[in-house]
N, C-alpha and C positions, 0 to 999 in steps of 0.2 A: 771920484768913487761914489756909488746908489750907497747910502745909508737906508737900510732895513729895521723895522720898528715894529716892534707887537706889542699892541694897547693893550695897557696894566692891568683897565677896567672891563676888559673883554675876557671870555670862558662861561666856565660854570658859575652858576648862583649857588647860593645855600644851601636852597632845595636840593639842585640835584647830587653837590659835595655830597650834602646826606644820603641819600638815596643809594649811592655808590659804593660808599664807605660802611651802610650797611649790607648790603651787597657783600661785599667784600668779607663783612666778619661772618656771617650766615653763610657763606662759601668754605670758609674755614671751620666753622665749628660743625656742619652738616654733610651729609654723606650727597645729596641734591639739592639744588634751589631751582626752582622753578619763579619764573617774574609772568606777574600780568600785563603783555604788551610787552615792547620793546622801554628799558629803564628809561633811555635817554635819545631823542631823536639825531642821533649817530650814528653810521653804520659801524664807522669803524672803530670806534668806543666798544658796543656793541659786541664786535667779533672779539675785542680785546677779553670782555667780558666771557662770554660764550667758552673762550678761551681757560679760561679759572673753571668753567664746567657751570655758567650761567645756563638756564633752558627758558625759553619764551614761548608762551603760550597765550591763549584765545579765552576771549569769555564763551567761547561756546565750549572749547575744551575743561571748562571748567566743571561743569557736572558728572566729568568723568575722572577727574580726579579724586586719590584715595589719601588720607597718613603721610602728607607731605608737607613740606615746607612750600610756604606762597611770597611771594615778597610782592609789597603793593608799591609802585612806584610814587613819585614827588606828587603826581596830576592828580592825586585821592581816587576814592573809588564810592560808588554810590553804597546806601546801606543794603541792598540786594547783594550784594558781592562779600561782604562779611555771612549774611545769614546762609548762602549757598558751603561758602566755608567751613560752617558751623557745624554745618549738616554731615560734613564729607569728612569731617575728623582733619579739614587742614591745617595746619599751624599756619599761623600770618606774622608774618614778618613786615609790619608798618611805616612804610619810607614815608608817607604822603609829608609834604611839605608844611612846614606849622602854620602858613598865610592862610593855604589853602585850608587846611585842617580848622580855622578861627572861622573862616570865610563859609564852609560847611554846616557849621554849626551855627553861627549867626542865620545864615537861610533856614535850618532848619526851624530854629525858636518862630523867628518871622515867619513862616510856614504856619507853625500849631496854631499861630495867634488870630490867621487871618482865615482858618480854613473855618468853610460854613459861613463863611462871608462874603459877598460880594468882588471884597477887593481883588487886584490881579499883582500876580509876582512875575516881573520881567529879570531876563539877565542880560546883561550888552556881551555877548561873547561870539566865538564860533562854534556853530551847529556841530554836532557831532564830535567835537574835541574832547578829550582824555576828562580833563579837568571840568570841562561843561559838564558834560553826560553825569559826572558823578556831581555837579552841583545839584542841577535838575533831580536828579535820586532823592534828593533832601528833602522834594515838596512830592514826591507819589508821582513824578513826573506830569505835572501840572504847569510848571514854571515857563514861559513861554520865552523863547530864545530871540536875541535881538544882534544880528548883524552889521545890517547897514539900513540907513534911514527909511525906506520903503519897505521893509520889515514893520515898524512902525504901526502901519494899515491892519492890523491884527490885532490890535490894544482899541479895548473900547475906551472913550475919554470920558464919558460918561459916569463911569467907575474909577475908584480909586485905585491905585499904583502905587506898585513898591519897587523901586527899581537898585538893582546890585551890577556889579560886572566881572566878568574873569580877571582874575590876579596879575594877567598880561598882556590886557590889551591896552592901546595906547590913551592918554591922558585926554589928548584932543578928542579923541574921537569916542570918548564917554562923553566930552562936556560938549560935544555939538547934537546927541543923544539926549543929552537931558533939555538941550536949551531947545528943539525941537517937540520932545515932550509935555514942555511947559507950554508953551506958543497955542497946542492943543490943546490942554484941560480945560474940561468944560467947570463956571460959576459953580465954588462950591466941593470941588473934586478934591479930595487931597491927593499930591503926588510928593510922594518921599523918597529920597535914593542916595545912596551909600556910596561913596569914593572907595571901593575895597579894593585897586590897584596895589602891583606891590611897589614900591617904592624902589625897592634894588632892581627890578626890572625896567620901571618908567625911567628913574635917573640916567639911565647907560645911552637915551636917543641924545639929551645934548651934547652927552659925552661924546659917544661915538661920531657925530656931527664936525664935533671939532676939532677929532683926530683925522677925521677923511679929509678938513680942510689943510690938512696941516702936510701933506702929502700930496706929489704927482702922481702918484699912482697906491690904488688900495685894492689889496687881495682880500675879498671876505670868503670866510670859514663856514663853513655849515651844511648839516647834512638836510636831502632835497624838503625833508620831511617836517622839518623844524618852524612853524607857525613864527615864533619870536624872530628866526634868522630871517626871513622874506620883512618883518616889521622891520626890523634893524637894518638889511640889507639896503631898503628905500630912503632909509632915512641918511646912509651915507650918498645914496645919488643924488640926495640934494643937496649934498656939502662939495661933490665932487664925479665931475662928468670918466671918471677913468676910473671904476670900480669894476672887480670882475670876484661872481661868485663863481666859487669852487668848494668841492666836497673834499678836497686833499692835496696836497704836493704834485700828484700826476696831474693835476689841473691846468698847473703851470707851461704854458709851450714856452719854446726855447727859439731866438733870441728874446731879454731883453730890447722895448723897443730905443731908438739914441736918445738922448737927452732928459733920460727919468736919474734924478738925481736922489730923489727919495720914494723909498717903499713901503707903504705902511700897512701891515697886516692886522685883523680884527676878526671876530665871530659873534656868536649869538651864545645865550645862557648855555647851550647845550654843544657846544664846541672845547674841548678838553685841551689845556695848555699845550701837553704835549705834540696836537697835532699840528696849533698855531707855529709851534716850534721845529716841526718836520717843513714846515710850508716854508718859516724866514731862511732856514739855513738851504731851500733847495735854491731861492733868490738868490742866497749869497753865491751859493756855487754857480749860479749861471751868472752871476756878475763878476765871478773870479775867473771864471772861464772867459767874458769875454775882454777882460783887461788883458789877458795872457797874450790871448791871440789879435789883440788891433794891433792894428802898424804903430811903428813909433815916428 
């Protein structure tokens, strides 16, 4: 008999518990809520939400709204996004995650201290991400974004550095950033840089690692969208060559292939228990379906 298995440490983080769960009361005590962006990179979370009478909307819809309710998601939002608010009479309803929300504020102090000066403020993140954009907000949009190594070539070394990074990107690949950074500072530069990773997000790659090896076969969770599920998702390929990402239960094709004797199901921060648990029980059924029907 496949023994099917959904890692403990896998679903939501904190952030987004919170973000939901406010969500949730601001749905009930409010006649609308409106979210900026989608809360959670899920879709089918999402419809769940939508569903309670969630509405998502756009920064560009933003200056058209009047006298409403806003909810600002876990990823924070730059301080351009509160003062448009301001202006338009919206109530804000403030999920931003408290990492990020310390991680904000730390940029920003670091920001006042160094403007009119020389130095430069890098971030290790992704371009254009939720959580970047509203870091970058912190410095007047000065802060210079740092992807992947060749990124890099746009930092004078000549000048001092202050280096931060998104709340979720992975451990290594800050410290092959900074050790790369360093290699280049020119006699004299100071370069200073902050481990502001979160820690419940970096923990989850050994874990998740050592739940994929622990398995013949690993179903991961996550919707396409989800930055963390693509990090996580590679991280179980290297514990285990039989990984298949899916966004749901429909994912699953039918048969089981012979000789999987265990299944082990997992997602990313933004993967909600319940859907982990629509996905093991549809395993089960196609394992109980095909015990049914083999010959004896």
């Amino acid at each position: 008999m496949t023994e099917v298995t959904i890692d403990g440490d896998s679903g939501f983080c904190f952030g987004v518990v919170n973000a939901i769960r406010s969500a949730e009361r601001a749905l009930e005590a409010a006649d609308g809520l409106y979210c900026l962006g989608d809360l959670v990179h899920n879709n089918l979370e999402m419809e769940r939400l939508k569903g309670l009478g969630l509405k998502t909307v756009g920064h560009d819809d933003l200056p058209h709204l009047r006298n409403c309710t806003l909810l600002l998601r876990a990823h924070g939002e730059p301080p351009s996004t509160y003062r448009a608010a301001e202006r338009n009479g919206i109530r804000i309803v403030d999920a931003t995650c408290p990492v990020v929300l310390r991680l904000q504020r730390r940029i920003s102090r670091c920001y006042q201290e160094i403007k009119g000066t020389r130095a430069q403020l890098a971030i290790y993140g992704k371009r254009g991400h939720a959580e970047v954009n509203g870091l970058v907000g912190q410095t007047e949009d000065t802060a210079v974004v740092i992807e992947k190594t060749e990124d890099l070539n746009v930092l004078e070394f000549s000048r001092d550095i202050i280096f931060f990074s998104q709340t979720t990107k992975p451990l290594d690949g800050f410290r092959t950033m900074v050790e790369a950074i360093t290699r280049r500072v020119q006699p004299g530069v100071t370069f200073r840089y902050y481990d502001t990773i979160c820690r419940q997000a970096a923990n989850r790659l050994p874990g998740i690692r050592a739940f994929a090896a622990r398995h013949d076969r690993i179903y991961f969770v996550a919707g396409e969208q989800s930055s963390n599920g693509r990090i996580l998702f590679e991280e179980c390929r290297k514990a285990n060559r039989d990984v298949i990402f899916i966004t749901g239960a429909s994912g699953i094709a039918a048969p089981l292939p012979h000789g999987i004797r265990s299944v082990g199901v997992c997602g990313a921060t933004s993967t909600p228990k319940w859907l982990m648990e629509e996905v093991a029980e549809r395993i089960r059924a196609l394992v109980r379906g095909a015990t049914l029907t083999s010959p004896e």
